[in-house]
C-alpha positions as CSV (number, residue, x, y, z in Angstrom):
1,X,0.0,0.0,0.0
2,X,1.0,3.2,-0.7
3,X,2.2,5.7,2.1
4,X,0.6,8.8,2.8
5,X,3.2,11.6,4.4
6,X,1.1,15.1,3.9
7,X,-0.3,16.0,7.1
8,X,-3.6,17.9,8.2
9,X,-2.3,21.0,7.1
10,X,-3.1,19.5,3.8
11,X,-6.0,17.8,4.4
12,X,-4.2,14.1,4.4
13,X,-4.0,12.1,7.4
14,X,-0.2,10.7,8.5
15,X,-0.2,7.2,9.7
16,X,2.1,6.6,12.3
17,X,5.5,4.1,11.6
18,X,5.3,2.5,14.8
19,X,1.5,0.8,13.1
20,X,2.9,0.1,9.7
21,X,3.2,-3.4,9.0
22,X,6.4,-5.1,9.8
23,X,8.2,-7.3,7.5
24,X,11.2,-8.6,9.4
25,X,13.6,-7.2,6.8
26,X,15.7,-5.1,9.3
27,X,17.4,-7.7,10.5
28,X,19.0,-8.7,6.7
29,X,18.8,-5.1,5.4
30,X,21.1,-3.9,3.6
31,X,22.3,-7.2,1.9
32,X,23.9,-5.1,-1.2
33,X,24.7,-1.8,-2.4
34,X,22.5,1.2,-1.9
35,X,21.6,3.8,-4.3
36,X,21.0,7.5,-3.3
37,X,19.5,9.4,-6.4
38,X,21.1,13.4,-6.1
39,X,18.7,14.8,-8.8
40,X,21.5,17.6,-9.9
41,X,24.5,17.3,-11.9
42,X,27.6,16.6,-9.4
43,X,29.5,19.8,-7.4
44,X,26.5,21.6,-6.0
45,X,25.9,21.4,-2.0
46,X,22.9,18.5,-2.7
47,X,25.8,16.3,-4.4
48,X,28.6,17.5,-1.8
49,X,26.4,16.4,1.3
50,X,25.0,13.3,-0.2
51,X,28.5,12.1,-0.9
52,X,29.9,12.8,2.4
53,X,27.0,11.2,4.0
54,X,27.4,8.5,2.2
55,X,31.3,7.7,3.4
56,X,29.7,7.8,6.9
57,X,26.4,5.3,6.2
58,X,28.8,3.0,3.9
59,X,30.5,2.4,7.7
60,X,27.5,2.3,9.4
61,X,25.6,0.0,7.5
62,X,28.4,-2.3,5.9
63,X,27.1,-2.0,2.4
64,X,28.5,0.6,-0.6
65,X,26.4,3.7,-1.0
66,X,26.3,4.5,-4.8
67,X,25.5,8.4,-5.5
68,X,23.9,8.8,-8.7
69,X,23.3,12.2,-10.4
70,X,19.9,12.1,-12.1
71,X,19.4,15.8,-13.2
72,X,17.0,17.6,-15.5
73,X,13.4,19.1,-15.7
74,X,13.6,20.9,-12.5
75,X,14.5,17.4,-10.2
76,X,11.5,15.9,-11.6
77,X,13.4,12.6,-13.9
78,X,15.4,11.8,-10.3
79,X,12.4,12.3,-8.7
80,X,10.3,10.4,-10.9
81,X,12.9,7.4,-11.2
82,X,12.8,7.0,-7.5
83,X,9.2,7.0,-7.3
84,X,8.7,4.3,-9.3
85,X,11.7,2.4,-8.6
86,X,10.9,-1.2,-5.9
87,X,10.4,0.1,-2.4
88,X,13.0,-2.1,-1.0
89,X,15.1,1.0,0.7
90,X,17.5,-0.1,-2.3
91,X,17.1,2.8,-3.7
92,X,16.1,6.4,-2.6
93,X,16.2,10.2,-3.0
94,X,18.1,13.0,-1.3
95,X,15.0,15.2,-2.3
96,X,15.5,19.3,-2.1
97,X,13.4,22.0,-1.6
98,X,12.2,22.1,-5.6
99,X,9.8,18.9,-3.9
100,X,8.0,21.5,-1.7
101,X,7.8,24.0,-4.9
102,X,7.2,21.9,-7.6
103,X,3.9,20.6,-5.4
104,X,2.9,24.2,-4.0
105,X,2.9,25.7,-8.0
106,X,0.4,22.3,-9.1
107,X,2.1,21.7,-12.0
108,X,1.8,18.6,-13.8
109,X,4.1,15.7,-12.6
110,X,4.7,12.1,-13.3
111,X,4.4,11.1,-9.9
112,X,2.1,12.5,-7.0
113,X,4.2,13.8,-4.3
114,X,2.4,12.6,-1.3
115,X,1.4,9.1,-2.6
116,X,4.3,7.9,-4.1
117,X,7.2,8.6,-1.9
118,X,7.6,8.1,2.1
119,X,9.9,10.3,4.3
120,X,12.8,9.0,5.8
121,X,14.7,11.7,7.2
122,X,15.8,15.3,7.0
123,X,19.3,15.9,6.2
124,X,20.4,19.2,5.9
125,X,18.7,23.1,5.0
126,X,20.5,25.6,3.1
127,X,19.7,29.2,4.4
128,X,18.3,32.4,2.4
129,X,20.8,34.9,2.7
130,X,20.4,38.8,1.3
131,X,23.8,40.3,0.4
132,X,24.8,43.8,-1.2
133,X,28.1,45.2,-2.4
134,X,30.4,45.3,0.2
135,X,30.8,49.4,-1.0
136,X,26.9,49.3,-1.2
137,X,25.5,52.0,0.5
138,X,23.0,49.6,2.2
139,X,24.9,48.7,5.4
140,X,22.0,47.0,6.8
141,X,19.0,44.9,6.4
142,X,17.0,48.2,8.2
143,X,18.4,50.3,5.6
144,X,17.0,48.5,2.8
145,X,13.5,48.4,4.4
146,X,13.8,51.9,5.1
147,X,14.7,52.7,1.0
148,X,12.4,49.6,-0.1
149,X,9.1,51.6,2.0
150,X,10.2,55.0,0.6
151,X,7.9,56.1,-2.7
152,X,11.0,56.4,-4.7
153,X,12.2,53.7,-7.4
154,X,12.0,50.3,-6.3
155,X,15.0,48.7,-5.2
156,X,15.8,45.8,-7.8
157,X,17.4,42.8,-6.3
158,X,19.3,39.8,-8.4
159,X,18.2,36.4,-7.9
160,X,17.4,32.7,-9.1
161,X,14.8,32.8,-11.7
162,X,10.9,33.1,-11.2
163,X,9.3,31.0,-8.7
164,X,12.4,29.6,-7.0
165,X,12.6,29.3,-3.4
166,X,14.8,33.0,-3.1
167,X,12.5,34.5,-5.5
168,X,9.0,33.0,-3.3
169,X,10.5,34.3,0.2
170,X,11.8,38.1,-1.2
171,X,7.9,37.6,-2.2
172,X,6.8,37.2,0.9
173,X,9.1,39.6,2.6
174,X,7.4,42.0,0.2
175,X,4.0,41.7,0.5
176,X,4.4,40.9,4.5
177,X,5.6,45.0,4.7
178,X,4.8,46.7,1.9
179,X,7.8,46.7,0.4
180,X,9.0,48.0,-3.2
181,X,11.3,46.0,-4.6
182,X,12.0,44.7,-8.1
183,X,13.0,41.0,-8.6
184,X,15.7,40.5,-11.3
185,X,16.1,36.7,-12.1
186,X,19.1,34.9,-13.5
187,X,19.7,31.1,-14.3
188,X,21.9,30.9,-11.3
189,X,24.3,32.3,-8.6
190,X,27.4,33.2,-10.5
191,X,25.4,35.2,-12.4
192,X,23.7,37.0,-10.1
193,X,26.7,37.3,-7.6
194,X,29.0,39.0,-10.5
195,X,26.4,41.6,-11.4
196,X,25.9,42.6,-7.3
197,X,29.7,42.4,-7.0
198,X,30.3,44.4,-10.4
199,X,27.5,46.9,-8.7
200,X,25.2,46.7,-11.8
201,X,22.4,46.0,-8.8
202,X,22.3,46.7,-4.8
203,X,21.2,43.4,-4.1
204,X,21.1,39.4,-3.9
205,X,18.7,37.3,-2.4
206,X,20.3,33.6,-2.4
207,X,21.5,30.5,-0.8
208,X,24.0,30.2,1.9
209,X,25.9,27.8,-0.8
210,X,27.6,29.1,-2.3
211,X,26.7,33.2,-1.1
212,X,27.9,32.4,2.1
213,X,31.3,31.9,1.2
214,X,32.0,35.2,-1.2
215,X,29.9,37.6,1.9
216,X,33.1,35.4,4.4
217,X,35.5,36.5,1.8
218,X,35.0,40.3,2.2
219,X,33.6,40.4,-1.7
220,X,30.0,41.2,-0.4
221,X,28.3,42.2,3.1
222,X,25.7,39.9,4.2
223,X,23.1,41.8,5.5
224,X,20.5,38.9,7.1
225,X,20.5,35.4,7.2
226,X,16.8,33.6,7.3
227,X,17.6,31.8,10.2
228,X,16.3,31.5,14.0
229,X,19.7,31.3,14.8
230,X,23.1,32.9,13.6
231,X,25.6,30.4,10.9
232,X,28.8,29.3,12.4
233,X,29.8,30.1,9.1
234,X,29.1,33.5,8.8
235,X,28.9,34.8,12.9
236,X,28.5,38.2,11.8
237,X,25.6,38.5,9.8
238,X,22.2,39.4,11.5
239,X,19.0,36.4,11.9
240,X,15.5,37.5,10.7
241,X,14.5,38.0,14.2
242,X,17.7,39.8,14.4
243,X,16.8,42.5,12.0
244,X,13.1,42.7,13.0
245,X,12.1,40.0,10.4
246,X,10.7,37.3,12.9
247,X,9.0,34.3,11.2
248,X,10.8,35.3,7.9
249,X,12.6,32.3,8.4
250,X,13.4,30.4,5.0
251,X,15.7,27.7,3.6
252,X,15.5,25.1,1.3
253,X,16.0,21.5,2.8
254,X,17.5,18.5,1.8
255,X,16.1,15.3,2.8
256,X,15.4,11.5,1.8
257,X,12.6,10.1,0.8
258,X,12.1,6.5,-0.2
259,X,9.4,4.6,-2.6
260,X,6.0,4.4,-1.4
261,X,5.4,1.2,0.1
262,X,9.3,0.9,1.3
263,X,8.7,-1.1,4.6
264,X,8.7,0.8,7.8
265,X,11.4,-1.3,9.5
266,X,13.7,-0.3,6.2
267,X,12.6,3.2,6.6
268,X,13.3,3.1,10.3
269,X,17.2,1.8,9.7
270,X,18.1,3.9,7.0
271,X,16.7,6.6,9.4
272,X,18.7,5.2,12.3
273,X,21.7,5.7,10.3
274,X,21.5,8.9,9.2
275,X,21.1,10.1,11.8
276,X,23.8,8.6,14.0
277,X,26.3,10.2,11.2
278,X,24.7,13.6,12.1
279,X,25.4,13.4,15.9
280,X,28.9,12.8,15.1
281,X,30.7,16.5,16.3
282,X,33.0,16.1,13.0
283,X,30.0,15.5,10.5
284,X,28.6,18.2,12.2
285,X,31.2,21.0,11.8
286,X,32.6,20.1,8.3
287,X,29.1,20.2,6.8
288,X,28.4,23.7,9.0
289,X,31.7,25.3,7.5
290,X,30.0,24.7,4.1
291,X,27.5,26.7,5.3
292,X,24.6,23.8,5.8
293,X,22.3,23.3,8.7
294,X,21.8,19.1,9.8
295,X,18.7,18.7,10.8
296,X,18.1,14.7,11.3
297,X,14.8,13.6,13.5
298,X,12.2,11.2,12.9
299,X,10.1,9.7,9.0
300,X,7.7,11.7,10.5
301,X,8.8,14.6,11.3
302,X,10.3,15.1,7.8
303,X,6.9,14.5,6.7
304,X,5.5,17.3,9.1
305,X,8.1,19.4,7.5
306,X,7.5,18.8,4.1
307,X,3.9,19.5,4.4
308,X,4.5,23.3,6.4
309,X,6.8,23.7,3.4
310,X,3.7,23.0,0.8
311,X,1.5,25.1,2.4
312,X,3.9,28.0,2.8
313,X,4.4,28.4,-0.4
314,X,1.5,27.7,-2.3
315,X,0.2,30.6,-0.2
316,X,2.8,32.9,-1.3
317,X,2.5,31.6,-4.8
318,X,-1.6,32.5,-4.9
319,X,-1.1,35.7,-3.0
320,X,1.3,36.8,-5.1
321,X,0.1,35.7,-8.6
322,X,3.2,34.0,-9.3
323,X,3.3,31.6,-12.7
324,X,4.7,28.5,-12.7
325,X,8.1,28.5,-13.5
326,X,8.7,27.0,-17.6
C-alpha cells in the first residue's frame, strides 16, 4: 500500500511508523549496495552532502552507497525514477526543496508527491541569505527596508529565476511590509553574484551555498540570514529576528525520501543511520563550514516538515500571482 506523508495542514491524514506493517527485513537489510539518487548534476551542495554522508552510512551500515546524479526538468526525472523504482530502501532520493515547490505551484508531474514517496529523514537546509556590495550604500538589512518603504524607485534585487525558493521568500518579505522591490532573475548564482559584485544591482537574495562563502571573503556584506539562529559560518551576519524579520525564516531543505510502500522497518534503519552520522561532532562541523544546517529527526517529522513547506508556499504563490516556472 502506498504511504501517505502530507499531514492535516493538507487535508491528508499521517499514519504513524510504529503501526505500519512489519516485515522482518531489518534484520537482513542492507544485503547489497545502496543507491541515493542526487537529482542535480555533481559539485553543487545536494551532491557534496549526499556524498559525504554516504562515506559515513557505507560504515555504518556495511554496504556501498552508490550516488547517482539524475538531473533535469527541474528534479523531476530523479524524482520520478525513484518514485517508481521497488520500495526495497534499495534505492532512494536526497530530495530538495524544488519537492515542496514543484507541489505548491500544481504543475503537472509524473508522480504524485504525497502518494508515491515516504519520508525518511531530514538531512540538511540551506539558508536564504540577502547580500549587497560590500561598498553598497545599504549597510544594513533596516536600511533597505527603510529605502524599499520609501515612494521612490524600487530597489531591484538579483536572484534565481521566477518561482524559485529565493524569489518565493523576497515575495513574501514583500508583501508581508509593503515593500517596493524589483526581482531580477538569472539562471543561477554566478550570475547573479558577478552583477551585485560588479555593482550593476544593490542586491542578492540567495543561498548560503555558495553566497555564504563570497559575503566570508569580504567580496559582499551579508546583510541577514533567514535563520532562527546565527551560521557558524558567517557569525556576523544578522538572523531574521535579528533585523526585526521574525518568522521570515526560509531555507530550502534537503532530505530523503524512499518509494511508497518501502517497509517501515527499512525506513526506520536507514533513518537510524543517518542520523547517527549527524550526531557525530566532525559531520557536524565540516558540513556547517560549508554553510549547511543538519537537521536529522524522525520519517515523520520530515513529513510534518515537508507538508509546512507546501503550504507555505503555495500561499505565497496564490497571494502573489506567481506563474509557474517553464
Amino acid at each position: 500500500m502506498k504511504r501517505r506523508f502530507l499531514l492535516a495542514a493538507t487535508g491528508l491524514a499521517v499514519p504513524s511508523i510504529a503501526g505500519w506493517p512489519r516485515s522482518g527485513r531489518a534484520q537482513t537489510f542492507p544485503s547489497r549496495p545502496i543507491r541515493i539518487v542526487v537529482p542535480y548534476a555533481p559539485g553543487g551542495s545536494t551532491d557534496t552532502g549526499a556524498r559525504a554522508l554516504g562515506e559515513r552510512l557505507e560504515k555504518i551500515l556495511g554496504q556501498p552507497i552508490v550516488v547517482e546524479n539524475k538531473a533535469g526538468g527541474g528534479t523531476i526525472i530523479g524524482t520520478d525514477a525513484v518514485a517508481k523504482a521497488k520500495p526495497d530502501g534499495y534505492t532512494i532520493l536526497l530530495a530538495t526543496g524544488a519537492l515542496a515547490v514543484n507541489a505548491a505551484f500544481g504543475i503537472a508531474l509524473p508522480y504524485d508527491t504525497f502518494k508515491d514517496l515516504t519520508p525518511v529523514a531530514h538531512f540538511f537546509d540551506v539558508p536564504i541569505l540577502v547580500a549587497a556590495a560590500s561598498d553598497s550604500a545599504f549597510g544594513s538589512m533596516a536600511d533597505v527596508l527603510a529605502t524599499a518603504k520609501s515612494t521612490g524607485a524600487p530597489v531591484s534585487y538579483a536572484c534565481a529565476s521566477g518561482g524559485s525558493m529565493q524569489h518565493l521568500w523576497a515575495t513574501s518579505l514583500q508583501m508581508r511590509l509593503g515593500l517596493r522591490i524589483e526581482h531580477v532573475g538569472y539562471k543561477g548564482s554566478s550570475e547573479a553574484l558577478r552583477d551585485v559584485m560588479g555593482g550593476h544591482l544593490p542586491l542578492l537574495v540567495d543561498l548560503m551555498v555558495p553566497t555564504g562563502a563570497v559575503v566570508k571573503s569580504g567580496k559582499l556584506r551579508g546583510l541577514v540570514i533567514a535563520l532562527p539562529e546565527r551560521s557558524p559560518l558567517l557569525p556576523d551576519v544578522p538572523t531574521v529576528g535579528e533585523a526585526g524579520l521574525a518568522g521570515m525564516e526560509g531555507a530550502i531543505f534537503n532530505g530523503f525520501v524512499a518509494p511508497a510502500g518501502t517497509p517501515a522497518d527499512v525506513v526506520a534503519k536507514l533513518n537510524s543511520a543517518i542520523n547517527q552520522v549527524l550526531g557525530d561532532a566532525e559531520f557536524k562541523r565540516r558540513l556547517g563550514d560549508m554553510g549547511l544546517t543538519l537537521i536529522g529527526g524522525t520519517p515523520d517529522s520530515f513529513g510534518r516538515d515537508l507538508a509546512a513547506e507546501v503550504a507555505k508556499w503555495r500561499k505565497v504563490i496564490q497571494d502573489g500571482n506567481i506563474p509557474a516556472p517553464t
